[in-house]
MOPAC internal coordinates of N, CA, C and O (Angstrom, degrees):
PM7 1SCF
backbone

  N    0.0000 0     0.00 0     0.00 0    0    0    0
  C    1.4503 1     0.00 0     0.00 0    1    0    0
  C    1.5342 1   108.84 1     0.00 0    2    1    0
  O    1.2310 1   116.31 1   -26.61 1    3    2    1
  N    1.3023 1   124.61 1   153.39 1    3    2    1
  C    1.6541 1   129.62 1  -156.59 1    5    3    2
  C    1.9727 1    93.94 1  -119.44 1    6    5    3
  O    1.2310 1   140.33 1   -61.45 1    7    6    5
  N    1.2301 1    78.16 1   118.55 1    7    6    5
  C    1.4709 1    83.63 1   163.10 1    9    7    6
  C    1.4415 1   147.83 1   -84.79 1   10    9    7
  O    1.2310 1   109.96 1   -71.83 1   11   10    9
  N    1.4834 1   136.45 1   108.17 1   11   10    9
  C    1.3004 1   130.63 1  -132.87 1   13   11   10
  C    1.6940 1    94.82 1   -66.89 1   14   13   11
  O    1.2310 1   116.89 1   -20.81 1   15   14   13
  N    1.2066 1   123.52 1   159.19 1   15   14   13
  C    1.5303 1   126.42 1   147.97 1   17   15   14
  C    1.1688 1   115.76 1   -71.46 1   18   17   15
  O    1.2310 1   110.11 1   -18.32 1   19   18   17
  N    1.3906 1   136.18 1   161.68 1   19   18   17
  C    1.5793 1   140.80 1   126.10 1   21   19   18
  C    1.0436 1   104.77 1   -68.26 1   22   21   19
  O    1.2310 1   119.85 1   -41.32 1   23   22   21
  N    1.4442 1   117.89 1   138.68 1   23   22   21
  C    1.4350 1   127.60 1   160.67 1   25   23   22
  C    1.5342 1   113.86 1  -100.68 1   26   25   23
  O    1.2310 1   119.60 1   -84.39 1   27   26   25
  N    1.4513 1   118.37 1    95.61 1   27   26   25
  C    1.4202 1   112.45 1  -147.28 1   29   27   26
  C    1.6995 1    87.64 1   -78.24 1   30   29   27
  O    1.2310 1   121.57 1   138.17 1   31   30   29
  N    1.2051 1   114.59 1   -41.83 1   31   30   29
  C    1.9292 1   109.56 1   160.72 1   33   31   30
  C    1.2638 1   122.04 1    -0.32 1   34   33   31
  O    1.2310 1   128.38 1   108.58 1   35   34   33
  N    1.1800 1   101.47 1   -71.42 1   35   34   33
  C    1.9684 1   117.41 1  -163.29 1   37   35   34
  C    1.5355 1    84.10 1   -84.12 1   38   37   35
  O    1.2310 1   106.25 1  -175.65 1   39   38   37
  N    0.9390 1   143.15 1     4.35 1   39   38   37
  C    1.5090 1   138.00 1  -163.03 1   41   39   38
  C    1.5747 1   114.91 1   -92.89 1   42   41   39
  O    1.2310 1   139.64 1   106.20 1   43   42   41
  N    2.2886 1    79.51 1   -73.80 1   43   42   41
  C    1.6479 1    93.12 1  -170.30 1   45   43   42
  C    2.1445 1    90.76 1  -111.49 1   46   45   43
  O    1.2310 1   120.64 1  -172.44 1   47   46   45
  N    0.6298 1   116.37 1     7.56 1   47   46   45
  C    1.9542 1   110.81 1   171.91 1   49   47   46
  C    1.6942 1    93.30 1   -38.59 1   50   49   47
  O    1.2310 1   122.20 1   -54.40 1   51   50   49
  N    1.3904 1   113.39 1   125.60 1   51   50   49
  C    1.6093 1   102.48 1   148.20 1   53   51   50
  C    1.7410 1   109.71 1  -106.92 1   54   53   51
  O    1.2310 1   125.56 1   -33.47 1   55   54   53
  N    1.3282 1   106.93 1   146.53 1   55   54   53
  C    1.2107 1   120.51 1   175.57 1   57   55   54
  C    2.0010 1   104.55 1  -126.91 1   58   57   55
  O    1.2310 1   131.83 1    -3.57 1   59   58   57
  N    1.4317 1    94.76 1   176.43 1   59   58   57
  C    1.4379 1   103.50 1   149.89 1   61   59   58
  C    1.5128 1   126.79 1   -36.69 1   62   61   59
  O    1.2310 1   132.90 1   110.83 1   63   62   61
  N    1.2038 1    92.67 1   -69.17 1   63   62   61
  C    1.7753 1   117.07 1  -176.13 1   65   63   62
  C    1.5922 1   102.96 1   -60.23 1   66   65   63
  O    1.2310 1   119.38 1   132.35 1   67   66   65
  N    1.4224 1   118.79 1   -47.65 1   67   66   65
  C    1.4822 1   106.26 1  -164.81 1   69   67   66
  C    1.9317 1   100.88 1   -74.17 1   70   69   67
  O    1.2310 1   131.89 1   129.56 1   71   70   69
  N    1.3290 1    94.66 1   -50.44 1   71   70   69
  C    2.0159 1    92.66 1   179.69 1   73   71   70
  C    1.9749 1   104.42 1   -45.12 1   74   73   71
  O    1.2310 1   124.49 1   139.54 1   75   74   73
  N    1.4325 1   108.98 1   -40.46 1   75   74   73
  C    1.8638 1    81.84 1   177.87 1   77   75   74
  C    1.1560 1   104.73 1   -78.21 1   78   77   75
  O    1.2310 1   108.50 1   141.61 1   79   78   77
  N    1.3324 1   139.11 1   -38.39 1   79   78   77
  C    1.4868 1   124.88 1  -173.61 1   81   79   78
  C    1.7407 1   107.73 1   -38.03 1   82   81   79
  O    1.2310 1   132.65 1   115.67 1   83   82   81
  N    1.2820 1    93.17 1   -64.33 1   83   82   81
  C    1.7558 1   110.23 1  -167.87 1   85   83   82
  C    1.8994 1    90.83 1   -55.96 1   86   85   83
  O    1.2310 1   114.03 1   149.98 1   87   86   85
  N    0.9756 1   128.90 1   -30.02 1   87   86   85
  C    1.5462 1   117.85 1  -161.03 1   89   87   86
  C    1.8884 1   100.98 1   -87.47 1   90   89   87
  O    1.2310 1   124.12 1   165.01 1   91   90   89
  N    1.8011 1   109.71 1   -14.99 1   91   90   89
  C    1.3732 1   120.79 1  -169.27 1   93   91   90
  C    1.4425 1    81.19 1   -95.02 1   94   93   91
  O    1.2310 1   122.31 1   125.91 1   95   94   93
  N    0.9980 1   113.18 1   -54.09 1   95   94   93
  C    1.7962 1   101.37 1  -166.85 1   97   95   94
  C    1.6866 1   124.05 1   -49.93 1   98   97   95
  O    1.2310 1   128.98 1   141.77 1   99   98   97
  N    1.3958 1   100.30 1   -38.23 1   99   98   97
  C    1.5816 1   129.32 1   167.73 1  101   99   98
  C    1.2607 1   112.55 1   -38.68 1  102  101   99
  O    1.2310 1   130.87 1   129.67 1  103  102  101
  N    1.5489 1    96.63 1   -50.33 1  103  102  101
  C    1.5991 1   104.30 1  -154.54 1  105  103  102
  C    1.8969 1   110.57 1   -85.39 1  106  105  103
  O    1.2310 1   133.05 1   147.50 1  107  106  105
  N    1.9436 1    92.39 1   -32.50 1  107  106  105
  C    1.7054 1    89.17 1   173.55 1  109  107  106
  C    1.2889 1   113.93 1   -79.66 1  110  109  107
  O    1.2310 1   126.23 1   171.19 1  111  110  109
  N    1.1145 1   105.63 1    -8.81 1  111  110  109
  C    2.0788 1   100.73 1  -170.78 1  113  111  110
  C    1.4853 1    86.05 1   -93.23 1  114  113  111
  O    1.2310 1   100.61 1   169.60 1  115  114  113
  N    1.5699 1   152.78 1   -10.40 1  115  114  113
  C    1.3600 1   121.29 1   170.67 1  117  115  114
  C    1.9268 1    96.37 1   -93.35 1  118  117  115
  O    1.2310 1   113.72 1   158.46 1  119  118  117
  N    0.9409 1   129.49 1   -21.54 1  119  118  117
  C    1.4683 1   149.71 1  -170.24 1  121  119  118
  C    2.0902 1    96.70 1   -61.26 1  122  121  119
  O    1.2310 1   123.46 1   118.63 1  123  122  121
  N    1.7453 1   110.98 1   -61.37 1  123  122  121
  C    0.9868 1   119.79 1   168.68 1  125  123  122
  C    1.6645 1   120.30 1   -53.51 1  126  125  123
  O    1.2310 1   127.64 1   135.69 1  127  126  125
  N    0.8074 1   102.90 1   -44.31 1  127  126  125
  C    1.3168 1   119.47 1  -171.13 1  129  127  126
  C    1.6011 1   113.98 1   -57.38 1  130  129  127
  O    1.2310 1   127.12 1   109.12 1  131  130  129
  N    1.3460 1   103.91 1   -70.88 1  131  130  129
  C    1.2816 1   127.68 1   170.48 1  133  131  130
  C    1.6690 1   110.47 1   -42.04 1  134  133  131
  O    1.2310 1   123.37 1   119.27 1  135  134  133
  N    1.8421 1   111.14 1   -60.73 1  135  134  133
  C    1.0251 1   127.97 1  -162.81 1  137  135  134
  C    2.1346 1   105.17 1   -59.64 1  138  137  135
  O    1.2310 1   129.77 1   139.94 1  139  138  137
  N    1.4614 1    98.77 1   -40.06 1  139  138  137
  C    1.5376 1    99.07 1   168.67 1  141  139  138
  C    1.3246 1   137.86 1   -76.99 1  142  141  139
  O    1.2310 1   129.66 1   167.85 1  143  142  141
  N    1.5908 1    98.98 1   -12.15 1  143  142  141
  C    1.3915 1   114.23 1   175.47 1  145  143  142
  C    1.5670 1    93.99 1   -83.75 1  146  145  143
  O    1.2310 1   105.74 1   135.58 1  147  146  145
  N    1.2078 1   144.06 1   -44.42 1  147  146  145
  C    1.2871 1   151.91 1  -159.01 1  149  147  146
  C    1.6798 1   109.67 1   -65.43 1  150  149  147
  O    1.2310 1   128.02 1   145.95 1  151  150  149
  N    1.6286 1   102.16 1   -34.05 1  151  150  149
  C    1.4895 1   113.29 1  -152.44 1  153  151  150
  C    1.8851 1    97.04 1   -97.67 1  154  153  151
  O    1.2310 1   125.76 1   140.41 1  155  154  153
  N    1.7584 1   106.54 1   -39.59 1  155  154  153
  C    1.2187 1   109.80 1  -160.44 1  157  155  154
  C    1.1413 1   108.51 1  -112.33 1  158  157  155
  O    1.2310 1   114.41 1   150.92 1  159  158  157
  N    1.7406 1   128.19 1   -29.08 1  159  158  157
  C    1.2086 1   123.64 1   178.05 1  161  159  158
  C    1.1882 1   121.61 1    97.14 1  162  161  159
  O    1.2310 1   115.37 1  -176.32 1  163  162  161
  N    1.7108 1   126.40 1     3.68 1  163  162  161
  C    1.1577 1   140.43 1   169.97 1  165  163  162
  C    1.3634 1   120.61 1  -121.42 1  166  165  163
  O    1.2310 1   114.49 1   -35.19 1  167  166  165
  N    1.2151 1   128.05 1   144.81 1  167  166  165
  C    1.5135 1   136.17 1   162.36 1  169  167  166
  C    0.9668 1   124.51 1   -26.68 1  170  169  167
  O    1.2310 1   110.43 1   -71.73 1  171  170  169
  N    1.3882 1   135.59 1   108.27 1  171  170  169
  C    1.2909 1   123.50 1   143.64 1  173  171  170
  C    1.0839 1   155.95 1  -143.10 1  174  173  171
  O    1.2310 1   120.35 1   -46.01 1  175  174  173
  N    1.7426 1   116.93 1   133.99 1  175  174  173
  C    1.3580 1   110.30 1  -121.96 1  177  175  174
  C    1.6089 1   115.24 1   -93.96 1  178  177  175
  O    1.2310 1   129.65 1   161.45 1  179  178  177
  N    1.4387 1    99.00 1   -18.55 1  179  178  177
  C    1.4961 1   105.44 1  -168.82 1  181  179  178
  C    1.8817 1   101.92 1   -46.77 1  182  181  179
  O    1.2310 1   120.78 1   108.95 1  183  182  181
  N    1.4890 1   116.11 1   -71.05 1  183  182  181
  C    1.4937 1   125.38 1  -165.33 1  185  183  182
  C    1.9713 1    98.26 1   -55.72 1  186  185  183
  O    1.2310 1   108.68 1   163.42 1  187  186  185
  N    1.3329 1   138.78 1   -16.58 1  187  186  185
  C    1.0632 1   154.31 1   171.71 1  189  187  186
  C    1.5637 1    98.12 1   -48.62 1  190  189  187
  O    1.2310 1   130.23 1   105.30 1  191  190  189
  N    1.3818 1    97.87 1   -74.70 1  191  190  189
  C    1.6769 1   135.47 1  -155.80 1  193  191  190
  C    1.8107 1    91.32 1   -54.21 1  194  193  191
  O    1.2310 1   132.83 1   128.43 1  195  194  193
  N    1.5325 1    92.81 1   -51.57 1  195  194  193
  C    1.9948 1    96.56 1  -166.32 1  197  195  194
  C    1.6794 1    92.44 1   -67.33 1  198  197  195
  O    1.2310 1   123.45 1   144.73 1  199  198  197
  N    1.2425 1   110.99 1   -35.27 1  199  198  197
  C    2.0671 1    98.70 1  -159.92 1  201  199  198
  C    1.3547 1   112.57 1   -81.13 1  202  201  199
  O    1.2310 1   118.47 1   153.27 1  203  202  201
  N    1.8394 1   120.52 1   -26.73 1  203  202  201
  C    0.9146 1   143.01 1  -166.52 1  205  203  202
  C    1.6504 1   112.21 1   -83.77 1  206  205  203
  O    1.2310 1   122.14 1   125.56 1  207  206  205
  N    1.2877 1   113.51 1   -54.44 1  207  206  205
  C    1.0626 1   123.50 1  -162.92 1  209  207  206
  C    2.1302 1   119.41 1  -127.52 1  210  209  207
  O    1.2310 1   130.08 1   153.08 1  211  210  209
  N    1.0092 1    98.16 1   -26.92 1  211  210  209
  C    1.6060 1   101.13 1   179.69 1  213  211  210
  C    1.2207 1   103.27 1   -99.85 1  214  213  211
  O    1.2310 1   110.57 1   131.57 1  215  214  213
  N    1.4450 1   135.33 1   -48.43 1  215  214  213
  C    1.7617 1   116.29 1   176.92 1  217  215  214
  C    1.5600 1   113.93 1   -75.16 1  218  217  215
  O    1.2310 1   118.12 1   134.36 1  219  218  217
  N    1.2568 1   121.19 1   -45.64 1  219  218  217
  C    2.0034 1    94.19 1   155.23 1  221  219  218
  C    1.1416 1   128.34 1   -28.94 1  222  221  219
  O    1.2310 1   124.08 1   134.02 1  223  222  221
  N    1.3671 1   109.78 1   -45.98 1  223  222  221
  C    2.0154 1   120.97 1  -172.22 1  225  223  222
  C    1.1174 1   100.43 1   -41.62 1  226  225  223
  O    1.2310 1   124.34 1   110.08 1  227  226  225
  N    2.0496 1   109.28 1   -69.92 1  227  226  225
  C    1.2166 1   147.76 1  -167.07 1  229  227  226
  C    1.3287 1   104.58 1   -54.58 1  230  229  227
  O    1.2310 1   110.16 1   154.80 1  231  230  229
  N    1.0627 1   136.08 1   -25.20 1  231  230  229
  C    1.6492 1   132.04 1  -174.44 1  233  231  230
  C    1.3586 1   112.95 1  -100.40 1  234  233  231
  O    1.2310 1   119.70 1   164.33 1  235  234  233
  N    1.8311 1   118.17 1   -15.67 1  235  234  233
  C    1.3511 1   110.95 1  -157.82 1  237  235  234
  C    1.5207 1    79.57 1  -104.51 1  238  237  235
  O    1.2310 1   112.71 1   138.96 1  239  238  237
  N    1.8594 1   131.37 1   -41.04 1  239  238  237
  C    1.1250 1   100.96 1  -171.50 1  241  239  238
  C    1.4871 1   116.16 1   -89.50 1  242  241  239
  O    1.2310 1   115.39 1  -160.69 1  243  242  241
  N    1.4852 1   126.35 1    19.31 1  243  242  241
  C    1.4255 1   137.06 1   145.71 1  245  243  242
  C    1.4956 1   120.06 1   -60.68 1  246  245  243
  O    1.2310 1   133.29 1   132.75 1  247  246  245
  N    1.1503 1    91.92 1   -47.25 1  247  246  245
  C    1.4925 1    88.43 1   178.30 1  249  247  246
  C    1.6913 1   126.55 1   -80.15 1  250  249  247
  O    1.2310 1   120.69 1   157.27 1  251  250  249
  N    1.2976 1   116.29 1   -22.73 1  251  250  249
  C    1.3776 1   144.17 1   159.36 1  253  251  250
  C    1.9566 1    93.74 1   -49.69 1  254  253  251
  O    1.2310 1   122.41 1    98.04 1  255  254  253
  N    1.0220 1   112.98 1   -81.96 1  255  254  253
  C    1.1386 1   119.48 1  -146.96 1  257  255  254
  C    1.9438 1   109.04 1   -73.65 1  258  257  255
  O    1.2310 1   130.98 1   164.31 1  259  258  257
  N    1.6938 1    96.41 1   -15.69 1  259  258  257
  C    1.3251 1   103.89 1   170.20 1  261  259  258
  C    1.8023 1   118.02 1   -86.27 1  262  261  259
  O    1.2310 1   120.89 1   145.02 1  263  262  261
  N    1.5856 1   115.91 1   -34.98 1  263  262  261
  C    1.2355 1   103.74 1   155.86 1  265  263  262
  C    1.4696 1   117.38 1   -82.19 1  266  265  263
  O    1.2310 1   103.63 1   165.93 1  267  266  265
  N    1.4937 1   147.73 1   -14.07 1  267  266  265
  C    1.4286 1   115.56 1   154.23 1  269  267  266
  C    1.7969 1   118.63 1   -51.09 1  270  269  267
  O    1.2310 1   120.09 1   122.43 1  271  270  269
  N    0.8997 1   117.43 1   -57.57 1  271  270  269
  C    1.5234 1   129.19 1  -170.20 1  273  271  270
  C    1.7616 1    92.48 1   -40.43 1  274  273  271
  O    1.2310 1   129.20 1   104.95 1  275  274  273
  N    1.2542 1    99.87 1   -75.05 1  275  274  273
  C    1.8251 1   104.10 1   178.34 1  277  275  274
  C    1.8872 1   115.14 1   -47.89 1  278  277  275
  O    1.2310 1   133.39 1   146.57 1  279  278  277
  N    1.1506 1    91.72 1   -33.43 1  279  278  277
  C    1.6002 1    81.67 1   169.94 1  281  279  278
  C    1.3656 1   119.07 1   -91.51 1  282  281  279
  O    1.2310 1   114.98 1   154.58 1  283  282  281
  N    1.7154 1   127.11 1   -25.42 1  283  282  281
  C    1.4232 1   126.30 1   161.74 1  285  283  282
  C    1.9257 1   106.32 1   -58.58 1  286  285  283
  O    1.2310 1   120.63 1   157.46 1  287  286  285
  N    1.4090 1   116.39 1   -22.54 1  287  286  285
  C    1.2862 1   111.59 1  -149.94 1  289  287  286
  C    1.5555 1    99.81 1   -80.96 1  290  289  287
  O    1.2310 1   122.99 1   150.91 1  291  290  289
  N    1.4548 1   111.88 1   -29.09 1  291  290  289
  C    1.7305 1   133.03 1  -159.89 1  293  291  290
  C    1.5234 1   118.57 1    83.27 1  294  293  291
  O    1.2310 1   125.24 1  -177.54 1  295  294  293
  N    1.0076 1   107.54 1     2.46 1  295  294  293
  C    1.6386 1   108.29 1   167.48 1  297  295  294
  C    0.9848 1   130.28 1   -37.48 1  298  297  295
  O    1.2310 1   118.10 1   143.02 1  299  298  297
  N    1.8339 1   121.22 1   -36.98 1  299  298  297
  C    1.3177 1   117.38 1  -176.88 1  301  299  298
  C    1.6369 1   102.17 1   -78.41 1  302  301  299
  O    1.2310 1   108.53 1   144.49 1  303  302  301
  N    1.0312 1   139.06 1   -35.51 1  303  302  301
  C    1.8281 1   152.76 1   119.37 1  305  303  302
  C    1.5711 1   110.97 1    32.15 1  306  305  303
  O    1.2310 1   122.77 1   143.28 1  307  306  305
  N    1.7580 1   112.30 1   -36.72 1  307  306  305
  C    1.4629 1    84.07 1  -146.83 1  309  307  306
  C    2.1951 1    84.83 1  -134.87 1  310  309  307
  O    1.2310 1   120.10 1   180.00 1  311  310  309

């Protein structure tokens, strides 16, 4: 049986496009969040958890892994 790769590429690459995604995603998971606390009056933590704590993660080791690549690549070089 063949074992799939990760393509950490399509993963952690930052581009244009991926920084607004991540900055849209940011913005509805505090939007959700807020918006259910507003409506129902209770906590909730899941959209918290993603805005608070997993898209920082997601951006710092994007960005980590996008300047090694550029600095393994020689880009800053030329």
């Amino acid at each position: 049986m063949k074992k799939k790769r990760i393509n950490f590429d399509k993963i952690f690459s930052l581009n244009l496009k991926r920084i607004g995604l991540i900055m849209l995603i940011w913005i509805v998971a505090v939007f959700l969040h807020n918006t259910i606390y507003g409506l129902f009056g209770w906590e909730e933590p899941v959209f918290f958890v993603i805005a608070v704590f997993i898209i920082p993660i997601y951006f710092f080791f994007s960005v980590f892994y996008s300047l090694a690549k550029w600095i393994k690549a020689g880009s800053w070089k030329k």
